[in-house]
C-alpha positions in Angstrom: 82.3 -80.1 33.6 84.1 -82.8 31.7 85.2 -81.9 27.7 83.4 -84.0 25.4 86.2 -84.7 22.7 89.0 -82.8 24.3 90.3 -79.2 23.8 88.7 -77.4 20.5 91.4 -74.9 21.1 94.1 -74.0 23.2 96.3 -70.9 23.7 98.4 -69.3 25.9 98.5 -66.2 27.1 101.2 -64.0 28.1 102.1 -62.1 31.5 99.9 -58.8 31.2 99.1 -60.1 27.6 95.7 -60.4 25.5 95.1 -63.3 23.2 92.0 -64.2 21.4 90.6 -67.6 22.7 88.4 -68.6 20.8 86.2 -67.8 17.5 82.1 -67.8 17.5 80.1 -69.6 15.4 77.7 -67.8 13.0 76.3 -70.7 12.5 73.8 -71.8 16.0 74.1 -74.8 17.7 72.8 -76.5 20.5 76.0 -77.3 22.5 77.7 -76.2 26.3 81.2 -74.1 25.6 83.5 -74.5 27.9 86.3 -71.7 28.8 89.2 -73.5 31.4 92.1 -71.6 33.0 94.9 -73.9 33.1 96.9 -72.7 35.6 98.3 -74.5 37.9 98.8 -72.1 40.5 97.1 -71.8 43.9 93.4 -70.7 43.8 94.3 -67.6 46.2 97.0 -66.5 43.5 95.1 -63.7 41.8 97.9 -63.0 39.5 97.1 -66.1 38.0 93.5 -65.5 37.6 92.4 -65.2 33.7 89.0 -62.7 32.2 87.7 -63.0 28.9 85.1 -60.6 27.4 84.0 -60.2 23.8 86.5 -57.7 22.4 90.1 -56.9 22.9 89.6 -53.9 24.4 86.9 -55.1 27.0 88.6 -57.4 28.7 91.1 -56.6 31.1 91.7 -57.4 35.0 88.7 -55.0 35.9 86.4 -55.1 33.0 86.1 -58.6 32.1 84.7 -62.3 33.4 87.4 -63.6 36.2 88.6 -67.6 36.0 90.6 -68.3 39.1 93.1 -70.7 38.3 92.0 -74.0 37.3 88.2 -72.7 37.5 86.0 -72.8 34.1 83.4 -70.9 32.7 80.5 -72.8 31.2 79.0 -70.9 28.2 75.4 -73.1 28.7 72.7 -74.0 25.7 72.9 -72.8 22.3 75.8 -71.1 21.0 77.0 -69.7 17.9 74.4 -67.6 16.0 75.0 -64.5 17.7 77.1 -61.6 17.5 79.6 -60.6 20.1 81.6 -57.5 21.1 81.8 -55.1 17.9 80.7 -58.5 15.5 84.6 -59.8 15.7 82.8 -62.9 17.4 86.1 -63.2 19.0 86.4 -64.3 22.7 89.4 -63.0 24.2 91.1 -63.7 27.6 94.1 -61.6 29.5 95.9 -62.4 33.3 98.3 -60.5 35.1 100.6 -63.4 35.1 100.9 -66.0 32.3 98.1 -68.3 32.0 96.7 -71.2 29.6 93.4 -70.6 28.2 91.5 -74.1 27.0 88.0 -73.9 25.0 86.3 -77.4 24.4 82.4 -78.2 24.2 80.7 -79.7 27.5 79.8 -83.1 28.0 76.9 -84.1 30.7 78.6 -86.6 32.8 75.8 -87.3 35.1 72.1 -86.2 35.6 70.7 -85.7 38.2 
């Protein structure tokens, strides 16, 4: 899915590192987020894959969402107005190997 006005945020995250992404709304609104590892490494690397979760302490390489490299995770409808992990609202992303984590809001490029 294409970004609709670019990167909202952007942040890289260190070799067996945790870095928080990406801050929730409280506030609802009807838009598609968009999480993108940035990696440029080869699909099969799973070093390089990246897993966010709500929480700092629930993501890691086994308890959290996986991005391969250059894969994204589309965070579809409305968004904001909820309350994630422990209420931090804080998305949060870790990889075994260094990694770039992009957040932006989707854009629908076609319909089908």
């Amino acid at each position: 899915m294409a970004l609709a006005t670019g990167s909202v945020t952007t942040t890289a995250v260190s070799a067996a590192g945790t870095a928080a992404i990406y801050t929730v709304s409280t506030t609802a609104y009807s838009r598609d987020l968009v999480i993108m590892n940035r990696s440029t490494a080869p699909t099969s690397s799973t070093a390089f894959t990246m897993f966010v979760g709500a929480g700092s302490g629930s993501v890691s390489t086994t308890a959290g969402f996986p991005i391969p490299p250059g894969g994204q995770l589309v965070l579809q409808g409305q968004a904001g107005g909820i309350t994630l992990g422990t209420g931090s609202n804080i998305i949060y992303a870790t990889a075994s190997s260094a990694v770039t984590a992009v957040v932006g809001y989707g854009s629908v490029v076609s319909v089908i």
